[in-house]
N, C-alpha and C positions, 0 to 999 in steps of 0.2 A: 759496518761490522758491529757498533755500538748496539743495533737493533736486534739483532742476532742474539748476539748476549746475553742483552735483556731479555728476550725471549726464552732461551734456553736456562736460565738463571729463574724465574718463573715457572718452567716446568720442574724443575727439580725442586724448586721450593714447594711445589703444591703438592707432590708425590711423599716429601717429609710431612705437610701440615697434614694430607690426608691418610699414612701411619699413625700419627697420633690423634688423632680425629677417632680412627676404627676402634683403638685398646684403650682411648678414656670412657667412647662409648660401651664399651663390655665392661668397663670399669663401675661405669656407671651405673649401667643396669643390672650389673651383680649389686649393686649394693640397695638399688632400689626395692630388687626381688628380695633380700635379706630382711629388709625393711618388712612384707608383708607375709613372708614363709619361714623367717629364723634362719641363724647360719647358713650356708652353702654345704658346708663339705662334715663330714663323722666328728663326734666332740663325746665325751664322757660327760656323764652324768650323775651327781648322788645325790639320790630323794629317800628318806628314813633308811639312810644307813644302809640302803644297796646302791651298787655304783655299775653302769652298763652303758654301753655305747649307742648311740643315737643317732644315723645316716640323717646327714643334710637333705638339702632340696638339689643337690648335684648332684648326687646319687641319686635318691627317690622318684626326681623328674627330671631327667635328664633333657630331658626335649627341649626344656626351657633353656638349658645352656645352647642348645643349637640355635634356637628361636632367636637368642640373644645374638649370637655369632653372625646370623642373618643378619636380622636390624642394623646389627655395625655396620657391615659390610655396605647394605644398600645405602647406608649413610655416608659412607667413602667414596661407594664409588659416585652419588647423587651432585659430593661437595665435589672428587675433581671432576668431574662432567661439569659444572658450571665452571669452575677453574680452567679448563681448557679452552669453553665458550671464552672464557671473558681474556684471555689471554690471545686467543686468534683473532678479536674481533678490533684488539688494541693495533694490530698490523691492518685486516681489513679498512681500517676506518681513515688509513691515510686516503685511500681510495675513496670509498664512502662519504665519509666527512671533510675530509681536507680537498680532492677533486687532486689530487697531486698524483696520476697513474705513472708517471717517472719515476718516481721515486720509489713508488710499491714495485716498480718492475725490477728495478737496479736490488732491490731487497731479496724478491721472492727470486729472482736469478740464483742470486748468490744464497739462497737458505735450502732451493735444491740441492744442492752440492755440500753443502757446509756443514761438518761433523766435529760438535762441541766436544773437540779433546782437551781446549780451557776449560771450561766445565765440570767435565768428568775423570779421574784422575785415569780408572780402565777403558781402556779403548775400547775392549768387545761393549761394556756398556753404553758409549759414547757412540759410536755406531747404531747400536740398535736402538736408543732414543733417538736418533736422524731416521734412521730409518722409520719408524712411528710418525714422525711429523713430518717426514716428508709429503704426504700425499693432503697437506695443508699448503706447503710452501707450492706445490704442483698449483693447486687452486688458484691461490693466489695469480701467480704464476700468468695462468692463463687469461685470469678477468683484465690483469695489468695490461695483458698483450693486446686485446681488445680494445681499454681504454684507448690504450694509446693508439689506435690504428690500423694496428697489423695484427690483422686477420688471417692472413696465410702464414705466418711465422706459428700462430697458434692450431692452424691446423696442421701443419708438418709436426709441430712438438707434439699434439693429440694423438697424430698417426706413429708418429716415430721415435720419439724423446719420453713417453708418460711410463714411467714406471712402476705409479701404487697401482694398485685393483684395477682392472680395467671392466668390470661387473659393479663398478659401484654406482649410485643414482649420480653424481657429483659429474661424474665421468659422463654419463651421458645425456646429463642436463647440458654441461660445457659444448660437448659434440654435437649437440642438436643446435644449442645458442649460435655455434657458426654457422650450422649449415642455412638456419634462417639470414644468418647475415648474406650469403652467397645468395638465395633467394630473391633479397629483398634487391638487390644491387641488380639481378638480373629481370627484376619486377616479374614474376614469375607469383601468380597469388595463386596459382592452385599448388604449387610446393609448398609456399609457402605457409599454407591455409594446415596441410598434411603434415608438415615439422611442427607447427605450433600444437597441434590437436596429439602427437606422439609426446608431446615433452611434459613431465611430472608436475605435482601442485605450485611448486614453484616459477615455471615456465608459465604456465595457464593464469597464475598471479599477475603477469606482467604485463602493465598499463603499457608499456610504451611497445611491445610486440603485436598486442593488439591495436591498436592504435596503426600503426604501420599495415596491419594485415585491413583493416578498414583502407588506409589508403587505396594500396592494392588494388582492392575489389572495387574501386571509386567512393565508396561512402567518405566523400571528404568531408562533408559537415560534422560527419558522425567521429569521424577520427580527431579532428579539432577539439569534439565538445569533450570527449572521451578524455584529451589532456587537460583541458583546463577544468574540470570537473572533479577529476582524481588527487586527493590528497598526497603530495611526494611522501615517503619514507625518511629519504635521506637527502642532505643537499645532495650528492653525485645525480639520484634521479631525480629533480629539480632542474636541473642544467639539463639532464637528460631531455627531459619534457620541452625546456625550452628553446632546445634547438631545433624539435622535429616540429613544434610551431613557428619557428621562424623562416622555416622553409615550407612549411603547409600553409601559411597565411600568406605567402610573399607568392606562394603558386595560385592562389585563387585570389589575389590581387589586393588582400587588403594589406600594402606596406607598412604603414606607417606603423600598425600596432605590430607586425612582422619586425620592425625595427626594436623594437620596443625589448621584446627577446632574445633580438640578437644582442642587446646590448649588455643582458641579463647574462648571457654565455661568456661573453666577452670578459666581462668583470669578476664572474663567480669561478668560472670554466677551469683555473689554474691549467695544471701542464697536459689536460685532455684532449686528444686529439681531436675531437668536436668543436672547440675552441678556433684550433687552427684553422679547423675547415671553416667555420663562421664568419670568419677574419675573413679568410680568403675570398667569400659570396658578399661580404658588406664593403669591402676596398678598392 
């Protein structure tokens, strides 16, 4: 629950940094705009002894004050858009960086469900901040369920359990990622070939989908070179990589250097179900 917290304790802070973020920036740029057009707003005036009123540049050019209201705004909403990134990316990365999909899973379980009324002192607000990140905790959620193995518990939840957008690319990146995993299990390369070529930039990204789909279709030299050529991202696809060579290299018989990755899984792999499997082919 501590992660949770933190989480939610994070969002609400970024949603006060980026109120004041929006009216120092109008703050600002009112006074920048005074700086090169005088006052803003009507002011009296006496020059030889006649006195009359003088509309600002609020009045006169109004526009500017919209112009200004704009720029805040995309500046609010620019800082929490990274604030959001970088707070979902703090949960992702037990996954990503840490190789630890137990953990991320026992998290994003419980972040589905979980409505920050610590947090928030109004519940309809508290509610509808969960509801907004829920379809984070969903993500999560599912990549966890993957890691870890269970591929059918993540298509039952996709088919029956998903409740943000089910029109979002997220959602059907996720749907497609299993149905290749069902594919691949069934060695079936012309579905396989038709999920990978259906799925978004992100999908089409992915060394280790292609790499599989090479297998497939026999190109195994080419699926080999394809891993060990490709720069990982993140340790999780690093261990990724090294497991689909430890089994591509032990099928076309060069063990020893097949040993060599498994061992690389073994050690790095933490609670990833690829781990286990590896164990289980090297004992």
């Amino acid at each position: 629950m501590t992660e949770l917290t933190t989480y939610y304790q994070n969002v609400k802070r970024a949603v006060r940094q980026n109120l004041t973020l929006y009216f120092a920036a109008i703050i600002v740029l009112m006074m920048l705009t005074s700086v090169l057009l005088g006052p803003p707003f009507s002011r009296t005036v006496t020059t030889a002894g006649f006195t009359y009123r003088v509309d600002g540049w609020f009045w006169e050019k109004n526009w500017l004050m919209y112009l200004i209201i704009l720029v805040s705004g995309l500046l609010a909403v620019i800082r929490g858009g990274a604030a959001g990134v970088k707070n979902f990316k703090a949960l992702r990365n037990i996954l990503y960086m840490g190789c630890d999909a137990k953990r991320l899973l026992r998290i994003a379980d419980e972040g589905t469900r979980y409505v920050p009324y610590d947090i928030y002192k109004n519940q309809k607000q508290a509610r509808n901040v969960a509801r907004r990140q829920r379809r984070f905790f969903e993500q999560l959620y599912v990549e966890a369920l993957l890691a870890c193995g269970q591929v059918d518990v993540a298509d039952l939840y996709m088919k029956n359990g998903w409740r943000s957008k089910r029109n979002a690319l997220i959602y059907r990146q996720l749907s497609l990622n299993i149905q290749a995993h069902y594919a691949y299990q069934d060695k079936d390369a012309v579905r396989y070939r038709s999920i990978v070529e259906q799925g978004g930039r992100l999908l089409k990204r992915s060394t280790a989908l292609w790499a599989r789909l090479d297998w497939l279709e026999g190109r195994q030299e080419q699926a080999v070179e394809r891993l060990k050529t490709t720069q990982p991202r993140v340790p999780y696809e690093q261990v990724m990589f090294a497991g689909l060579l430890s089994a591509y290299l032990r099928e076309i018989g060069q063990v020893e250097e097949a040993r060599e990755y498994a061992d690389y899984v073994i050690e790095h792999g933490g609670t990833l179900a690829l781990r286990e499997t590896v164990m289980e082919d090297w004992t």
